[in-house]
Backbone bond lengths (Angstrom), bond angles and torsions (degrees), N, CA, C in turn:
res aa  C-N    CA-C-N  psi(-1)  N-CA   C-N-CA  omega(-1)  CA-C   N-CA-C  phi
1 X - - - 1.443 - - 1.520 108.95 -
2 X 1.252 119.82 138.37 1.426 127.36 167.67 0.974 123.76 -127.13
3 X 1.977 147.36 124.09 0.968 135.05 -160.75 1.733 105.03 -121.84
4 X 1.813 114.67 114.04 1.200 114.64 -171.87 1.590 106.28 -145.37
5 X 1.530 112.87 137.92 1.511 108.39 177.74 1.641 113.65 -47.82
6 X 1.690 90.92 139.25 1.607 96.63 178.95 1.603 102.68 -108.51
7 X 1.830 96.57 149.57 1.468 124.99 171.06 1.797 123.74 -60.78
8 X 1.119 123.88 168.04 1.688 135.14 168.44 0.963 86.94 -50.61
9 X 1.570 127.87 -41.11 1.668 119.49 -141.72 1.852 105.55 -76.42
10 X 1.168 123.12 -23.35 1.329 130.02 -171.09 2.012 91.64 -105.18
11 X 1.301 118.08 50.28 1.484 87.85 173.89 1.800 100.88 -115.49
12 X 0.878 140.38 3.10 1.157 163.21 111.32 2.027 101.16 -12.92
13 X 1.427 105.76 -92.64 1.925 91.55 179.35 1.253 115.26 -61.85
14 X 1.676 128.26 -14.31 1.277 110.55 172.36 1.489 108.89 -60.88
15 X 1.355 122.12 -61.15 1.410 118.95 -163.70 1.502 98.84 -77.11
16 X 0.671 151.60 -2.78 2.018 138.50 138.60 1.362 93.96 -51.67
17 X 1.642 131.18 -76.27 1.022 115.61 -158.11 2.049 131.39 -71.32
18 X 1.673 82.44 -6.39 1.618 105.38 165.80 1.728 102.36 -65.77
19 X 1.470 118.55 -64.71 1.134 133.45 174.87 1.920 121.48 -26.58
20 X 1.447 90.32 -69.72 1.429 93.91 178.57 1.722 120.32 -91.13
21 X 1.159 114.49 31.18 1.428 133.38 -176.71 1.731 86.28 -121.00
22 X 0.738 129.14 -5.76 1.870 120.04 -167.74 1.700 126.62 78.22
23 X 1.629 101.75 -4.90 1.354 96.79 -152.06 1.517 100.66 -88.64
24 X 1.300 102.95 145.80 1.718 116.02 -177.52 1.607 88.86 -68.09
25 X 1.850 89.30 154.33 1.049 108.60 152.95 1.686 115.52 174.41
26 X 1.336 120.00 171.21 1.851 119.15 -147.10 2.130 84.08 -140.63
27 X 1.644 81.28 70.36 2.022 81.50 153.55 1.177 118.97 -98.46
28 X 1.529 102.12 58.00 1.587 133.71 170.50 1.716 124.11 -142.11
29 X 1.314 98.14 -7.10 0.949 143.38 -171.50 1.647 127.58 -122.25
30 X 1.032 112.24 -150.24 1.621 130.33 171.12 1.461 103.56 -38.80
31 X 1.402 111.50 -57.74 1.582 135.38 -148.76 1.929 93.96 -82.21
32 X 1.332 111.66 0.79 1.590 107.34 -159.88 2.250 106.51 -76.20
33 X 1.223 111.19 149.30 1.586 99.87 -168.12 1.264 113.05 -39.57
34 X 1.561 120.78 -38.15 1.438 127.96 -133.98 1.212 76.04 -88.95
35 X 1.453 151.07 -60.93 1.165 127.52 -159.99 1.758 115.87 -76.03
36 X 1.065 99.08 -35.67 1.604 92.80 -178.51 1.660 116.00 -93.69
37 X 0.942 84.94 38.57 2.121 114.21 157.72 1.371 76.32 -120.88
38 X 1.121 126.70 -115.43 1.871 123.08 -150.52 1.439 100.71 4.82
39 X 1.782 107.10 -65.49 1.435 113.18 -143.56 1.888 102.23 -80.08
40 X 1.465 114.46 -5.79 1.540 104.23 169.56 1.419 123.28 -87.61
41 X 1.619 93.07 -26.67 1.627 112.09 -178.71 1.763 102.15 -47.34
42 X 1.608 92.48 -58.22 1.591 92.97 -171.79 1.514 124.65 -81.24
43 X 1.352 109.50 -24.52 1.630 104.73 158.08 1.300 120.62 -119.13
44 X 1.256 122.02 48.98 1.793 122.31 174.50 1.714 106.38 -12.05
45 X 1.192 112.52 -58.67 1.326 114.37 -153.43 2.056 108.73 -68.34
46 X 1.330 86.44 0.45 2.004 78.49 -152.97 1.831 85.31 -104.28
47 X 1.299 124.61 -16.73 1.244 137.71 159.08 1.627 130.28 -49.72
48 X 1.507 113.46 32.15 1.289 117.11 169.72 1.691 169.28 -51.39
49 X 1.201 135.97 111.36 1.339 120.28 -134.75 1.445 95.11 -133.30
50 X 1.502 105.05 144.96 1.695 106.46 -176.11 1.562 106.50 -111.35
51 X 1.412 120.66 111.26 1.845 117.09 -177.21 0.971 127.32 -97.80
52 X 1.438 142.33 123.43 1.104 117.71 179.05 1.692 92.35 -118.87
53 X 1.665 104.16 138.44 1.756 117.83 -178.51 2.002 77.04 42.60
54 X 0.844 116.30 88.56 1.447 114.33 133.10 2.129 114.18 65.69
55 X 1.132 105.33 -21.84 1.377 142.74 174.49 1.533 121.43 -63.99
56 X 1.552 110.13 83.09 1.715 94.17 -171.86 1.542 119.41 -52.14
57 X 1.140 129.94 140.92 1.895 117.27 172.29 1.114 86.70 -140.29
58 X 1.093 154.68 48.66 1.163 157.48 150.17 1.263 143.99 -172.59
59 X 1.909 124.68 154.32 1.430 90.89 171.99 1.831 73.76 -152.14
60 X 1.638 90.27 170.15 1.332 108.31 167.07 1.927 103.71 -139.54
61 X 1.399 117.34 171.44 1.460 126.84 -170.41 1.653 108.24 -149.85
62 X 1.181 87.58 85.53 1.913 93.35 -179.75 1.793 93.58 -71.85
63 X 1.242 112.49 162.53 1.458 142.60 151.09 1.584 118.52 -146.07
64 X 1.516 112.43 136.28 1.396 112.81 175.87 1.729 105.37 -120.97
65 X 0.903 106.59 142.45 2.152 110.90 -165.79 1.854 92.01 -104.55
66 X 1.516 117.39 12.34 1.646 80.12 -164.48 1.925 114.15 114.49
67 X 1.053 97.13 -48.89 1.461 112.43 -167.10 1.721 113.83 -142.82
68 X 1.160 107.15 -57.17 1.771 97.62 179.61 1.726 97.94 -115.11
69 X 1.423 107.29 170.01 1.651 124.49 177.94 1.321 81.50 -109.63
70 X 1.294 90.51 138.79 2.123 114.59 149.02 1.055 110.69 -126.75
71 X 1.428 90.56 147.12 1.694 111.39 172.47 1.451 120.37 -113.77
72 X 1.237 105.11 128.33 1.511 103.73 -152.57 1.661 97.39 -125.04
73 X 1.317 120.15 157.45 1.997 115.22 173.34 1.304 118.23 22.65
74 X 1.225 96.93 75.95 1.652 119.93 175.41 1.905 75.81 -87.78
75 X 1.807 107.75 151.43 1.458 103.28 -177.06 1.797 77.47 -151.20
76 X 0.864 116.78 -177.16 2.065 138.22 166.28 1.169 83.16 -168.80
77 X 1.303 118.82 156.26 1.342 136.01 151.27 1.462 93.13 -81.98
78 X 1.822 106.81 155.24 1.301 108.45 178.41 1.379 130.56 -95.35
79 X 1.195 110.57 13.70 1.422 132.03 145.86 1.394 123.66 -66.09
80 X 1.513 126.74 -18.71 1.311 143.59 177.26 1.533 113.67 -97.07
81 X 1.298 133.49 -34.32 1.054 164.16 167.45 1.754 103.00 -6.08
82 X 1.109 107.52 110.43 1.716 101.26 174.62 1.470 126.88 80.31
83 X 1.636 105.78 21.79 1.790 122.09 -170.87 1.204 92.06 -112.04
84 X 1.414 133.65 -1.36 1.635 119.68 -157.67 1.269 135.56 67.41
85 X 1.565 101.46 30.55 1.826 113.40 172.41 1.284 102.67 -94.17
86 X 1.170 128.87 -2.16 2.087 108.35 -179.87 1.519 71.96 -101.07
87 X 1.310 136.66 -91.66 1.059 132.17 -168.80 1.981 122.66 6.43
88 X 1.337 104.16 -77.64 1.173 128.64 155.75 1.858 109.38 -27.60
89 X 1.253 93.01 -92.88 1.583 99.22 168.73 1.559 115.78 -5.00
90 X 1.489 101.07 -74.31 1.572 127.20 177.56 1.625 101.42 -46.25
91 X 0.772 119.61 -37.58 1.622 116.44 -154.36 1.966 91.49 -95.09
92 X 1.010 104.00 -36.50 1.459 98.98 -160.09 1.866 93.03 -84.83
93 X 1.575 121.42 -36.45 1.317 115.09 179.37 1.937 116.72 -62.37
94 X 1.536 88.06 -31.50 1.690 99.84 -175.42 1.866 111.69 -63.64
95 X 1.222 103.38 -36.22 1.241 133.64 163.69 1.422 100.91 -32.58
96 X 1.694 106.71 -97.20 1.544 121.43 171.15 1.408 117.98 -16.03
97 X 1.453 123.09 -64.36 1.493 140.60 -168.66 1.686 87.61 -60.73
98 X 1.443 121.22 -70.94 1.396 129.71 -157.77 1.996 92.38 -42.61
99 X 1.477 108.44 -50.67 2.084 110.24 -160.41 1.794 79.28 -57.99
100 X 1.368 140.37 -40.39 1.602 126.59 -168.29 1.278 109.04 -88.12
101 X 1.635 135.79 26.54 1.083 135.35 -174.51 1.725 140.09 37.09
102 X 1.512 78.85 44.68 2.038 87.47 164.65 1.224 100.14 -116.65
103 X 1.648 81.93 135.48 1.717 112.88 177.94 1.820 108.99 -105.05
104 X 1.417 121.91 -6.17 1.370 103.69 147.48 1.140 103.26 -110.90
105 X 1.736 119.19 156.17 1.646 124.99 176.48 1.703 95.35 -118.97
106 X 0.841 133.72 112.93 1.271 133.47 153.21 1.815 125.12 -92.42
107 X 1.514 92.86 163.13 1.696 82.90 -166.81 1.348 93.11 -145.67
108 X 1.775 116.22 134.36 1.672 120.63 167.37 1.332 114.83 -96.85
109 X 1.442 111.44 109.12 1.801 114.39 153.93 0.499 136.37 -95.54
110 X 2.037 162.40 104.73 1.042 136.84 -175.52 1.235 106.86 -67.19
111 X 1.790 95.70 152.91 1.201 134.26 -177.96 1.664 121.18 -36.17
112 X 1.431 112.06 -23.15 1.113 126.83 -176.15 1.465 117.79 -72.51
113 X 1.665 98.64 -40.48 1.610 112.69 -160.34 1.596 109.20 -75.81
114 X 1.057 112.14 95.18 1.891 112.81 -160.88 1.734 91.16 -89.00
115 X 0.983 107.02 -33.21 1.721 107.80 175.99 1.693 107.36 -72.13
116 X 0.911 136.46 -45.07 1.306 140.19 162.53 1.858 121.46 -44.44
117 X 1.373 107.37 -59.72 1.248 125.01 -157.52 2.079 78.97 -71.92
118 X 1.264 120.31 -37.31 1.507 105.99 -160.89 1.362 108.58 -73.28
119 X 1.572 102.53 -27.99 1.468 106.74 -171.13 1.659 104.54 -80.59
120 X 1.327 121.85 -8.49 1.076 107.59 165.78 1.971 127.11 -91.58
121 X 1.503 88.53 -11.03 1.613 89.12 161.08 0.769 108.21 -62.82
122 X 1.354 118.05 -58.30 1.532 133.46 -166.81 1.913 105.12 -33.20
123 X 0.977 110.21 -37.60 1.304 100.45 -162.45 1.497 107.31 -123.39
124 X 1.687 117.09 23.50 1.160 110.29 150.04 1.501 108.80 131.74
125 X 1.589 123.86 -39.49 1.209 137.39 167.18 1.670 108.05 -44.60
126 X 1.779 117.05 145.78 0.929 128.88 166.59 1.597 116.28 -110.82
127 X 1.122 123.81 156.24 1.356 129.32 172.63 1.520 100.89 -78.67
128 X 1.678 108.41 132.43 1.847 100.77 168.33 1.575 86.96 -108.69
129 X 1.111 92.73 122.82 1.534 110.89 149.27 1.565 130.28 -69.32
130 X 1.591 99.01 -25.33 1.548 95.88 -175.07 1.714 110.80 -109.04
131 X 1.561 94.83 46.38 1.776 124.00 173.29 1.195 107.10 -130.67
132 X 1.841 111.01 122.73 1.164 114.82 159.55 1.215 111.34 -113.27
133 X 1.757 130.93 130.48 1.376 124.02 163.66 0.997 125.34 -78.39
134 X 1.494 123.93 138.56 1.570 148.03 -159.20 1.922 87.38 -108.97
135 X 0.977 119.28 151.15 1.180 136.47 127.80 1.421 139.60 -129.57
136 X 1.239 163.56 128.32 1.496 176.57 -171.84 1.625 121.58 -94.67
137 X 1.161 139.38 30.90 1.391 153.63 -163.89 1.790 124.18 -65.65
138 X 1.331 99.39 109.77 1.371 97.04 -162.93 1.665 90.42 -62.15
139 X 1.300 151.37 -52.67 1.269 139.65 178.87 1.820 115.20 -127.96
140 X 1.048 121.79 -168.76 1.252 102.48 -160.79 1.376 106.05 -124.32
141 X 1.535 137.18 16.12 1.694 136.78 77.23 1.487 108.14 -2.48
142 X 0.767 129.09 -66.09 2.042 112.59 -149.96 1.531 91.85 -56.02
């Protein structure tokens, strides 16, 4: 396994591998190329991908606001599932955030992702309960 920021050129197997990982997403929307070129251009590094022989099975999506890191579409294919690629992922995105100096990392899962949410106990994250997320969506694509 090798974990290294991925190019425009793989955004095509990301969203296959978004796809068959379960994970939502609006490449009609948010998720569409043109923007997530903008968003690699400016953080190459937070753009993470897990390979095996050459083979994306993973991805992770750091963001830093200034003040905290997020971690956003953590994915494995589920053929990868339980080798220590989200793990990894996590460690190498936390990494990224840590070289831009955030000292909290927060991370969004939906509620659904019970394989997600464990692997993030797993590695240290707590659930806040006394957080509710808001969102504001110019359409329901974004």
């Amino acid at each position: 396994m090798r974990i290294e920021p991925f190019t425009i050129e793989l955004y095509d197997a990301v969203i296959r591998l978004w796809e068959e990982a379960g994970l939502s997403h609006r490449p009609k929307g948010r998720d569409q190329k043109s923007l997530v070129e903008k968003e690699i251009a400016a953080n190459p590094d937070l753009f993470l991908g897990a390979f095996e022989d050459n083979r994306l099975v993973g991805t992770i999506i750091g963001t830093f606001d200034g003040r905290k890191g997020w971690i956003n579409r953590l994915a494995v294919h589920p053929d990868y599932r339980g080798k220590g690629y989200g793990k990894e992922l996590v460690a190498a995105c936390e990494d990224a955030l840590k070289r831009r100096g955030a000292e909290i990392i927060c991370a969004l899962v939906e509620d659904y992702s019970t394989e997600s949410l464990a692997l993030f106990g797993r590695v240290g994250y707590l659930v806040g309960d006394d957080i509710v997320y808001l969102s504001k969506r110019e359409s329901p694509d974004t």
